[in-house]
VOGU-3710 file (C-alpha; in Angstrom, 3 decimals, decimal comma):
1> xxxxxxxxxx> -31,365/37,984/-2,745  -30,852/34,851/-4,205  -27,858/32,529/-3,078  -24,926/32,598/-5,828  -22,299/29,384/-5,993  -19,212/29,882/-4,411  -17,183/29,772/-7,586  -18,660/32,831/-8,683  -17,512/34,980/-5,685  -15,184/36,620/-8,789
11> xxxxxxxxxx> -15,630/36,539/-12,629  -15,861/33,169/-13,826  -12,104/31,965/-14,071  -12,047/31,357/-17,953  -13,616/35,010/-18,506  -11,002/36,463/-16,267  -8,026/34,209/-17,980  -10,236/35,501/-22,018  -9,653/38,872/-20,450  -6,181/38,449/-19,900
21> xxxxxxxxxx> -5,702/36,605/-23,404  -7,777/40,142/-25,162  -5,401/42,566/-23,183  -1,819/40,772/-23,082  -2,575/38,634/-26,528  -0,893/35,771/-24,602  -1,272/34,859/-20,744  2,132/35,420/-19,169  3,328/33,596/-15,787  2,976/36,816/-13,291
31> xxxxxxxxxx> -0,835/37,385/-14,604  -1,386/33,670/-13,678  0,579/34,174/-10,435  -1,881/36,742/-9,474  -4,874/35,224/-10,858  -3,575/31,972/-8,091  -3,883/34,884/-5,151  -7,154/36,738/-6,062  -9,134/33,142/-6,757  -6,743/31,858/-4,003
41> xxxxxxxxxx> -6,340/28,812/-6,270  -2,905/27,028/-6,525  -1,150/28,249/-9,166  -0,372/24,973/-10,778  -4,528/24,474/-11,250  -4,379/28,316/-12,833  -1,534/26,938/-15,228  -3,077/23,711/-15,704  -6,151/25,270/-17,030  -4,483/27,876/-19,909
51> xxxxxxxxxx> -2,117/24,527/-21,037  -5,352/22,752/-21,560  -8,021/25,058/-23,820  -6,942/25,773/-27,309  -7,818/29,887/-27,244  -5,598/30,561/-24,037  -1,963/31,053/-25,309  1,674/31,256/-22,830  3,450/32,866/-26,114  2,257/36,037/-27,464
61> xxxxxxxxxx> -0,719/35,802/-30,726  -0,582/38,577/-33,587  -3,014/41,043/-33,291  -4,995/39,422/-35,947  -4,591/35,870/-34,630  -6,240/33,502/-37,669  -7,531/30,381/-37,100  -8,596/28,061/-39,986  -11,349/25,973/-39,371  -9,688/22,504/-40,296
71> xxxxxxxxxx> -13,027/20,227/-40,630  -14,227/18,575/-43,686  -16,692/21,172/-44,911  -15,544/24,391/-43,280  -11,952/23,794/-43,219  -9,228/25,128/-45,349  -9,040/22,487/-48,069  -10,935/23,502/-50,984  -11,326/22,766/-54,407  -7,553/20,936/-54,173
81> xxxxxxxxxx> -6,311/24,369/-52,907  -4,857/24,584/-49,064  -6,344/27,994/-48,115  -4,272/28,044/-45,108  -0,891/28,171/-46,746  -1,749/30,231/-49,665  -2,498/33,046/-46,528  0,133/32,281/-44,980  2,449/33,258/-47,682  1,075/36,265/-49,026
91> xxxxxxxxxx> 1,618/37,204/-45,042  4,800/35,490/-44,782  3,726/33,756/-41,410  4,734/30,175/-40,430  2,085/28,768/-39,563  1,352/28,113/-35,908  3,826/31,149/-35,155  3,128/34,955/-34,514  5,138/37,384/-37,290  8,342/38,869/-35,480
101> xxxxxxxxxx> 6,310/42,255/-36,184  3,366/40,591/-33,302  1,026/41,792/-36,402  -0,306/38,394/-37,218  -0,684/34,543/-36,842  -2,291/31,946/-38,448  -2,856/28,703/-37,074  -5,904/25,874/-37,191  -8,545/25,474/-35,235  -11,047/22,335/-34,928
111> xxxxxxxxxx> -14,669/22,989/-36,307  -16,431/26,079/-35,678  -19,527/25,651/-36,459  -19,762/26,954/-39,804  -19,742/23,956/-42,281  -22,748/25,202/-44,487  -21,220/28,118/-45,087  -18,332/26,460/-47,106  -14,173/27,400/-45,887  -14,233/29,895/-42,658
121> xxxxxxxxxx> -12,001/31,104/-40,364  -12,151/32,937/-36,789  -10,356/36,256/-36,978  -9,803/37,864/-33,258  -12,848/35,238/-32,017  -15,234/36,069/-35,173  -16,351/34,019/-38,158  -15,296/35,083/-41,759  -17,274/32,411/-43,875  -16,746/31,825/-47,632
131> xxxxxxxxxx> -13,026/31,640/-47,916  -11,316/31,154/-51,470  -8,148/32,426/-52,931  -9,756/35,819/-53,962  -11,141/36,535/-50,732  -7,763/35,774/-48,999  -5,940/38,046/-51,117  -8,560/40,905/-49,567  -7,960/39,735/-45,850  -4,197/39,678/-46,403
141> xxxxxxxxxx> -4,477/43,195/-47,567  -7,075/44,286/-44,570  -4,353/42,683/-42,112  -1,251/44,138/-43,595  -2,922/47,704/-43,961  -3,941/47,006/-40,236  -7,398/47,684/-40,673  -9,669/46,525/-37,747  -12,274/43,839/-38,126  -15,219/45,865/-37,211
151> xxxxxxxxxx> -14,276/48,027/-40,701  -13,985/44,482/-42,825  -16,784/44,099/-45,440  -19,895/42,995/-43,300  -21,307/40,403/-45,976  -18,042/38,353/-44,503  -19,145/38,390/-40,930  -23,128/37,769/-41,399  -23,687/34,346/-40,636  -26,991/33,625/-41,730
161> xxxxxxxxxx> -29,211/30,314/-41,008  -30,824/28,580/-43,639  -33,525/26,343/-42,523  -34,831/23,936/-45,257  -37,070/21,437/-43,063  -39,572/22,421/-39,807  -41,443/20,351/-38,102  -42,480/20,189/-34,482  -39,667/22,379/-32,711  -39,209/24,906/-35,173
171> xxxxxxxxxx> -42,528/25,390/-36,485  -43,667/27,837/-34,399  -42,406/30,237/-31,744  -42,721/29,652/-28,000  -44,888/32,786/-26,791  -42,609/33,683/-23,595  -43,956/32,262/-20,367  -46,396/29,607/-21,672  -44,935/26,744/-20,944  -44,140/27,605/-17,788
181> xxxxxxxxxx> -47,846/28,607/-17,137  -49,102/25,583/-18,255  -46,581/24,169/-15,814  -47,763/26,503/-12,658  -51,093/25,355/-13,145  -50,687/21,493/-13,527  -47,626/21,639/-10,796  -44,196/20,658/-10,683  -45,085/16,278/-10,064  -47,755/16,240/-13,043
191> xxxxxxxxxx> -45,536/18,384/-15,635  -42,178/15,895/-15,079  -45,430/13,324/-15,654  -45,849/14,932/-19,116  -42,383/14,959/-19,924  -42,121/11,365/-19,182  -44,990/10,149/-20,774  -43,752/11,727/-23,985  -40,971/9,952/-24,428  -38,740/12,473/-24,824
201> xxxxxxxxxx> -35,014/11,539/-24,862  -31,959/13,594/-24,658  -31,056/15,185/-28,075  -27,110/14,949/-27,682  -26,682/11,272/-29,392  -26,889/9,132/-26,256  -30,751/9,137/-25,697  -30,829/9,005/-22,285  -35,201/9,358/-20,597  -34,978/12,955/-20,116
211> xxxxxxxxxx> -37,917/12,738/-17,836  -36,195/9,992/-15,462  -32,742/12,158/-15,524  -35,268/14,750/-14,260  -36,475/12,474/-11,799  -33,599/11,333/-10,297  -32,145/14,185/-9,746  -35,309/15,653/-8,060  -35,181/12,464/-5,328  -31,246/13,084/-4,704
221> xxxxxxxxxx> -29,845/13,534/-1,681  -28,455/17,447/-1,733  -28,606/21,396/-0,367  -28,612/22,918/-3,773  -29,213/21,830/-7,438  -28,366/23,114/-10,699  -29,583/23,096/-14,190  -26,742/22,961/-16,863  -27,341/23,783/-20,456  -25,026/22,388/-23,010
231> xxxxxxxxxx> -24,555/24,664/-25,419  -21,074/23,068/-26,160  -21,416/21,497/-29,818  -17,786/20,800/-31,117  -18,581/17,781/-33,365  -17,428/18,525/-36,428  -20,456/19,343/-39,075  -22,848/20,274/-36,436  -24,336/24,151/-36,287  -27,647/23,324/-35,397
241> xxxxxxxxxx> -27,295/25,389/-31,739  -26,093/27,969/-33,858  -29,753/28,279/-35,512  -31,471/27,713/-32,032  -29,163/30,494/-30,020  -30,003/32,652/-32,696  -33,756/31,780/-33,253  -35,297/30,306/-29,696  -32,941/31,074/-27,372  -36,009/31,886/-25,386
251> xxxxxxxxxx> -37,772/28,569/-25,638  -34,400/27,402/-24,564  -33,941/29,242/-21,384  -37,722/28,620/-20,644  -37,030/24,669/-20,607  -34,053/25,385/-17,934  -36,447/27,106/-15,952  -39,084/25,008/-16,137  -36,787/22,048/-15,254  -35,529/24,584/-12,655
261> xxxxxxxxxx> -39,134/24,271/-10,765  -39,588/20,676/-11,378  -35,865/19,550/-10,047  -36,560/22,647/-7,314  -32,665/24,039/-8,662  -32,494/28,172/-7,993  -28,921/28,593/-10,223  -28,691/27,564/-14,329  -25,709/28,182/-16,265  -25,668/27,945/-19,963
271> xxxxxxxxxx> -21,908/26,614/-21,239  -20,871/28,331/-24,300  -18,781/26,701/-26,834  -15,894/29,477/-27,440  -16,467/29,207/-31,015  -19,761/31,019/-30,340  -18,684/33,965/-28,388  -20,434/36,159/-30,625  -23,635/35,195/-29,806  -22,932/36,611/-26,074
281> xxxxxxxxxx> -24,639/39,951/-26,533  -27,587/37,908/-27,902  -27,889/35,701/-25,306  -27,443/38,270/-22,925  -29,989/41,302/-24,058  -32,338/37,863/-23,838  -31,754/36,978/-20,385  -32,638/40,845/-19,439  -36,071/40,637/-21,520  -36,884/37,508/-19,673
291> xxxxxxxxxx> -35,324/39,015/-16,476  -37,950/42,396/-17,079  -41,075/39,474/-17,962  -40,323/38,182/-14,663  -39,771/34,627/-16,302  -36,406/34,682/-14,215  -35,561/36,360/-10,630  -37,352/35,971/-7,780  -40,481/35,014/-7,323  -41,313/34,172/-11,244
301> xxxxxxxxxx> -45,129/34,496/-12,068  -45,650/35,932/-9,088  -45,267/32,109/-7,653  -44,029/33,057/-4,005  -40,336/31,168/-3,572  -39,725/30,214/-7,166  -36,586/31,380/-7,687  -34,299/31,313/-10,538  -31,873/32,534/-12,423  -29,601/31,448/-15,466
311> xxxxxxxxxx> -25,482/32,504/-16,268  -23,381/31,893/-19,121  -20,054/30,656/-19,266  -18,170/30,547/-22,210  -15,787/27,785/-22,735  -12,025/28,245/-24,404  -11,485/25,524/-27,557  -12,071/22,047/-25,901  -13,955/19,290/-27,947  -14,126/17,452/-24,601
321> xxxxxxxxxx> -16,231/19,934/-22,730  -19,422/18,662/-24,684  -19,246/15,513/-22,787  -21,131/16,579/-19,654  -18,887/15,823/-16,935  -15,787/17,235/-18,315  -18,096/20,458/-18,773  -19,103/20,699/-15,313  -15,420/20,457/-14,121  -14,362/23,136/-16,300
331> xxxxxxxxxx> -18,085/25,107/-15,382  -15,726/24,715/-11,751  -12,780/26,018/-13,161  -10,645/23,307/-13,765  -9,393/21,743/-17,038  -12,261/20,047/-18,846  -11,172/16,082/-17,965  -13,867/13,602/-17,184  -15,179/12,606/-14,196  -14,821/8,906/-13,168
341> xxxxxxxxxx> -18,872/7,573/-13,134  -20,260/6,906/-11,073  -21,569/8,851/-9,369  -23,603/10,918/-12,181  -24,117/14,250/-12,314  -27,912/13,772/-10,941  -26,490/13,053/-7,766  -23,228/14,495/-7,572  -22,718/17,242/-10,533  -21,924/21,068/-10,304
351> xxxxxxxxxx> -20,054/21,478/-6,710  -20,882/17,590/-5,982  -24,458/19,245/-5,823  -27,032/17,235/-7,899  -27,348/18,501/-11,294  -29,312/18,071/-14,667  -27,400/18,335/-18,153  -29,073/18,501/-20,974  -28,676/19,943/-24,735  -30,092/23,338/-26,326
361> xxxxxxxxxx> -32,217/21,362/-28,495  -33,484/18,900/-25,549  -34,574/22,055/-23,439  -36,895/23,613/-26,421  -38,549/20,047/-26,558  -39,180/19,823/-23,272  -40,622/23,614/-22,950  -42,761/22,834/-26,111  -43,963/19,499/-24,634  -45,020/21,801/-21,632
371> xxxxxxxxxx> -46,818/23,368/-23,501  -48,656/20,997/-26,011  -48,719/17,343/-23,898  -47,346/14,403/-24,335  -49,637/13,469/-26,956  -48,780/16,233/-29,013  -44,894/15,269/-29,073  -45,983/10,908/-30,001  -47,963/11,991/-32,474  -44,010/12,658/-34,583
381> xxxxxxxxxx> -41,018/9,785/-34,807  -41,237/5,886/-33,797  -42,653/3,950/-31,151  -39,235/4,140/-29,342  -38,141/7,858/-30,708  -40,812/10,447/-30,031  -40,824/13,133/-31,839  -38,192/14,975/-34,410  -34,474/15,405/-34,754  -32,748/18,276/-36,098
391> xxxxxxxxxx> -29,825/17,209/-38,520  -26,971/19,977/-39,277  -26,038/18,608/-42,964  -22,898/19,930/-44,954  -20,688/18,333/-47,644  -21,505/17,445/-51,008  -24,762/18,604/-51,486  -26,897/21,209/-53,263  -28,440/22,165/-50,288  -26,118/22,347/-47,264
401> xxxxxxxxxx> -28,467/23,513/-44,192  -30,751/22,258/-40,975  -33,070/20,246/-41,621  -35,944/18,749/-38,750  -37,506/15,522/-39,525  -39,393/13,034/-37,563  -37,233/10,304/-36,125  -37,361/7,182/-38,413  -36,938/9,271/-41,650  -34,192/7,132/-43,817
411> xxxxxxxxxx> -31,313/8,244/-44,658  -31,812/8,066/-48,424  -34,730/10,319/-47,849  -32,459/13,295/-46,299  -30,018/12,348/-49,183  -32,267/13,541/-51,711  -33,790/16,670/-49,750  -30,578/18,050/-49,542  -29,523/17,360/-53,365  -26,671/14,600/-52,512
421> xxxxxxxxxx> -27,702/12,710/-55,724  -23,843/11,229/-55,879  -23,248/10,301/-52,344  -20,627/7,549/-51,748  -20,878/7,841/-47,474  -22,404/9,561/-44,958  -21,016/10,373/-41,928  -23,780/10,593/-39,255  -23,275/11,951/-35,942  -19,685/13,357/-36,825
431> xxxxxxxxxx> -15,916/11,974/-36,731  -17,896/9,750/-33,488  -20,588/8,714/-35,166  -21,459/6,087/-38,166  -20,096/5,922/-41,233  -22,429/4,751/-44,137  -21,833/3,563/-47,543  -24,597/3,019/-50,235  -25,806/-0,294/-49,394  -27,560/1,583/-45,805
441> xxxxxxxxxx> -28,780/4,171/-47,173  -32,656/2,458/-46,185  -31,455/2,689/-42,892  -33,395/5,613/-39,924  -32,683/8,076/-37,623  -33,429/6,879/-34,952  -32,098/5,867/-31,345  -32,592/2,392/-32,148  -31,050/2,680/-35,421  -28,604/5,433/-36,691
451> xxxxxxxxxx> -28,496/7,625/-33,355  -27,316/10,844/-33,969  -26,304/14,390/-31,967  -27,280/16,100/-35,464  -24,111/16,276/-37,774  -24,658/14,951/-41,234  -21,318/14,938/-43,462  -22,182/13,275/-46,890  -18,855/12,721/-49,060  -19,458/12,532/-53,066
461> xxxxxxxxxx> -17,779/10,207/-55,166  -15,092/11,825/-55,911  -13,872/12,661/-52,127  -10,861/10,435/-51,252  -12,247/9,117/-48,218  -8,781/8,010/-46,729  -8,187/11,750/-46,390  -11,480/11,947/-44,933  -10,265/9,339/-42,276  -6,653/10,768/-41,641
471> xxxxxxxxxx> -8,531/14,353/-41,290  -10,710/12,735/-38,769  -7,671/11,053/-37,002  -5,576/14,269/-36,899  -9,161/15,406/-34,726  -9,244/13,311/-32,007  -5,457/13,222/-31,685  -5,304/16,570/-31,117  -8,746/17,083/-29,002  -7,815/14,166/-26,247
481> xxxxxxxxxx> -7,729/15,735/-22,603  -4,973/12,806/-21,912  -6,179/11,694/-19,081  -6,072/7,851/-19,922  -3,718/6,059/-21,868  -5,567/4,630/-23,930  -6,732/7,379/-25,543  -4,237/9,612/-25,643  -1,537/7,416/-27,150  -4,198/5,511/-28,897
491> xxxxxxxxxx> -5,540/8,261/-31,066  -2,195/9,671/-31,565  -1,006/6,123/-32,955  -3,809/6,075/-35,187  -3,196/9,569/-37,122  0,705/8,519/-36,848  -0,429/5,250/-38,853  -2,555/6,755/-41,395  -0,008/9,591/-42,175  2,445/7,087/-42,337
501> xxxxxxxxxx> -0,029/5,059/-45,118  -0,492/8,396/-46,619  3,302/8,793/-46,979  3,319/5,680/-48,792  5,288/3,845/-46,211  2,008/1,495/-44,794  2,774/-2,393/-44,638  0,878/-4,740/-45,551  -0,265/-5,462/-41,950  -1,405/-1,778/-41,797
511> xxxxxxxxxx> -4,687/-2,495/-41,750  -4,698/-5,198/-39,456  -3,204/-3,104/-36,893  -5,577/-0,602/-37,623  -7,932/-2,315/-36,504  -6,631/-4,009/-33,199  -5,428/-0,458/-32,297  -8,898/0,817/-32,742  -10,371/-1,935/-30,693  -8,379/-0,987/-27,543
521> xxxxxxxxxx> -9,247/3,059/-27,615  -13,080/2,002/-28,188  -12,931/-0,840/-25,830  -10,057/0,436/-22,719  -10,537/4,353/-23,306  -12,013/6,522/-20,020  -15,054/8,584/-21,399  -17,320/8,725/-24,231  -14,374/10,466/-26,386  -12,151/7,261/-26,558
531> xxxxxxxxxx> -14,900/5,357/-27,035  -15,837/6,490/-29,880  -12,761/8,088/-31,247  -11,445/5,070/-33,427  -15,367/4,854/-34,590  -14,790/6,350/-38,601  -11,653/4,076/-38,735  -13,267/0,807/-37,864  -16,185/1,366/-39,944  -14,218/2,515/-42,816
541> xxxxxxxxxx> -12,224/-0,474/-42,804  -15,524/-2,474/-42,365  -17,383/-0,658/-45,019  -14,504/0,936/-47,368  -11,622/-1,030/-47,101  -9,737/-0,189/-50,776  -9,778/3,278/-49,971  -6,850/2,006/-47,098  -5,634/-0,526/-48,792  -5,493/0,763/-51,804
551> xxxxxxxxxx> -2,561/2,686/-50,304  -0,251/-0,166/-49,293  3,145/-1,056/-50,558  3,651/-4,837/-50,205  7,410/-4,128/-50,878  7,657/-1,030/-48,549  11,101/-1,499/-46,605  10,853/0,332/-42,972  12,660/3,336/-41,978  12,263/4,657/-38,695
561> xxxxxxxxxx> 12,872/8,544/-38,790  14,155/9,056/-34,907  13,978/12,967/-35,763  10,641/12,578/-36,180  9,397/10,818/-33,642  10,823/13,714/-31,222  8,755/16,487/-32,467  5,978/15,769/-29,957  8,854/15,766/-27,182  10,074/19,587/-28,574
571> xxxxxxxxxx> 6,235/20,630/-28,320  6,039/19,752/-25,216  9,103/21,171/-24,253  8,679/24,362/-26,524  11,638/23,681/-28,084  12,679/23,562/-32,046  15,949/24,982/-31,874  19,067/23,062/-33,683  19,859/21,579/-30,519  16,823/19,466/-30,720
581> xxxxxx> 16,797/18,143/-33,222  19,223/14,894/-34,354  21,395/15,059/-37,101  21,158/11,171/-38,799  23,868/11,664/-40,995  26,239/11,683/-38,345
//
């Protein structure tokens, strides 16, 4: 029998705490208390973790909970309509609350992975794409007559994946067990060769030499190592892993397994986004086929001592969990905050063992590279970005969909592919990436260029882009762990400042200290979040900056609203009751 990590002597902690969520519809204090005694964890890390992930709950959801996606191409405001409060009224439910009657709530979640599908919403954990005003009418009626989801119309829970560019990765299917044939017979030294020699760079954004993270954590120091798949894509307009879990999840776990042999790691765990829980039985009835191919147990191939084996976690609603070191402390079952690095997850990662992270998309490279060589894979993309990239693009366009191109295509090429003949900006990468206006539209994807994890948001010209901005704000604000300062008060000063432009109260040094403000996150914030996180507001002030200023008033006169600036303190306390609130005419 193979070894199994400690932390797994019981269900995984966030599918015991799901459980409890499905059964109670909230997690109440005694099922943490005894939760603390059978992981004999202390009860404050039990509490810490269901006050940090968005699904887990302390106060009772409806029995239909509703969450609205709130992102820029899946979210709830559509055609100058706000889907979420039309809903909310013909079900007279504040929003944010649960009825009195426990029937239903309705509340906002951050993207899930839907944007090409137009306004969507998860009901009980499952997407309903296609939202407008006549559709909502429908669910409001489904709810109120109680009818459960599996009897809703199935057209609304089909999510289908439209593919309108392949090229090297999605081309062709990975026969099962190829690559790592091709990797038996060369050995574990020459295939990381191959992979290095390829070029082949992580597929997140960052770019990091997949090969060399290989490497590295091959030569550490360590009793036990791991292979972590991130399957954790919360950037807003990205839902490429949702066309790769569906389509090659088996190229996918092949590339953890044959990084399994190369790194010598006998455990793999895939991490879940929670958005994508219903993918589970998929990913599951694949693990037993590869499990019954002998492509993962003991002894795979018949290659005496190569053993390995690959579980799935599912995370809970944290944007932060994609960043890899936050994932692996929540993979431990903790809340998702980063690590302080060094030292990197090569050396000290799952359990302080050493461990490789990489993305869904890197993993079916690296399987295919496996299989073809290294010249196969140079033959796509630049001197300095081998091979192709797979872009998730939504917005205003004909043609919302995934798209694979060879790195260096420009981004005025992808424009017109997709039918975005009116394109003001593009948003590349998501709410952390770049922000583009017209005058780069000649520019590439590429890691030297316009690096990107995949998310292409292209705004037409008649978007208001400031909303884009404050939408964007409102994003990071809320998806913060809070770990440092300057991130969490930093992002929540920057939404407070553009919703007090968009009240029309923004001086006229507004903008200036927009952008000092977003210096410090980008330049003083912890992890790759605050970096990043004042991104879309710096480059819209750089590239855009009448659609802020447009919004002054050089003879606004200041009024501090003291009521206001309390309503984060009655959050936190879970308090909105008279008492808490000030009375200013007094």
């Amino acid at each position: 029998m193979m070894n199994r990590p400690s932390s797994f002597a019981h269900e995984h902690l966030l599918h015991r705490l799901y459980r409890i969520q499905q059964q109670c519809r909230h997690i109440p204090p005694q099922a943490m208390q005894q939760v603390a005694i059978d992981y004999q964890l202390p009860l404050s890390q039990v509490a810490a973790v269901v006050e940090f992930y968005a699904f887990f709950s302390t106060h009772p959801r409806g029995r239909f909970d509703l969450l609205f996606s709130n992102c820029t191409s899946c979210g709830y405001l559509a055609d100058g309509e706000n889907l979420l409060q039309i809903l909310c009224q013909q079900l007279q439910v504040i929003p944010g609350k649960t009825r009195a009657d426990g029937l239903v709530s309705i509340g906002e979640a951050s993207c899930i992975g839907t944007c090409d599908h137009g306004p969507s919403m998860l009901v009980n954990g499952f997407p309903v794409i296609g939202l407008n005003a006549v559709k909502l009418a429908q669910v409001a009626q489904l709810v109120a007559n109680e009818i459960p989801l599996p009897q809703w119309p199935a057209a609304w829970l089909e999510i289908s994946d439209t593919v309108y560019r392949r090229d090297l990765l999605l081309s062709e299917r990975l026969i099962p067990g190829s690559a790592l044939q091709h990797a038996l017979r060369s050995g574990a030294s020459e295939t990381l060769m191959i992979i290095q020699r390829s070029g082949l760079r992580g597929r997140g954004g960052a770019g990091f030499d997949t090969g060399k993270k290989w490497q590295l954590c091959r030569e550490a120091a360590g009793e036990t190592r791991y292979v972590v798949c991130n399957a954790d894509e919360g950037e807003p307009g990205t839902f490429k892993d949702r066309l790769l879990l569906h389509e090659q999840a088996g190229a996918m776990l092949e590339g953890m397994t044959l990084c399994a042999r190369i790194i010598g790691a006998q455990q793999g765990f895939v991490y879940l986004r929670g958005e994508y829980r219903y993918l589970l039985p998929h990913l599951q009835a694949e693990l037993e086929h590869r499990r019954k191919l002998n492509l993962l147990g003991v002894n795979i191939l018949g290659q005496i001592g190569f053993d390995f084996d690959i579980d799935i976690v599912i995370g809970a609603g944290a944007y932060i969990c994609g960043e890899e070191s936050a994932l692996i402390e929540s993979l431990e079952g903790k809340p998702g905050i980063p690590r302080i690095r060094p030292p990197f997850p090569v050396t000290h990662g799952y359990l302080a063992q050493p461990t490789v992270v990489n993305n869904i998309e890197t993993f079916i490279a690296a399987a295919q590279i496996a299989m073809h060589g290294a010249d196969w894979f140079k033959t796509s993309g630049t001197s300095t970005s081998s091979g192709s990239k797979l872009l998730s693009i939504s917005g205003d366009c004909e043609k919302p969909g995934i798209y694979e191109y060879p790195f260096g295509v420009t981004i005025r090429q992808v424009l017109g592919d997709c039918g975005a003949a009116d394109a003001q900006a593009v948003q590349i990468g998501g709410p952390a990436g770049t922000l583009l206006g017209a005058t780069e539209f000649e520019r590439t994807i590429a890691f030297d260029d316009v690096s990107t994890g995949g998310s292409v948001l292209i705004f037409g010209q008649s978007r208001d882009l400031f909303a884009i901005h404050r939408n964007f704000a409102h994003f990071f604000a809320h998806e913060s762990c809070g770990f440092c300062a300057p991130c969490r008060i930093g992002t929540q000063l920057l939404k407070n400042s553009l919703d007090t432009i968009a009240a029309n109260r923004g001086s006229v040094h507004a903008l200036e200290e927009l952008q000092q403000l977003g210096k410090i996150v980008k330049h003083q914030s912890h992890c790759g979040l605050g970096h990043t996180a004042a991104n879309h507001v710096l480059d819209g002030l750089r590239q855009f900056p009448q659609a802020f200023s447009d919004r002054l008033q050089p003879q606004f006169t200041a009024r501090f609203d003291l009521d206001q600036a309390l309503a984060d303190a009655r959050q936190v306390a879970h308090r909105d009751d008279a008492a808490a609130h000030l009375d200013q005419k007094r």
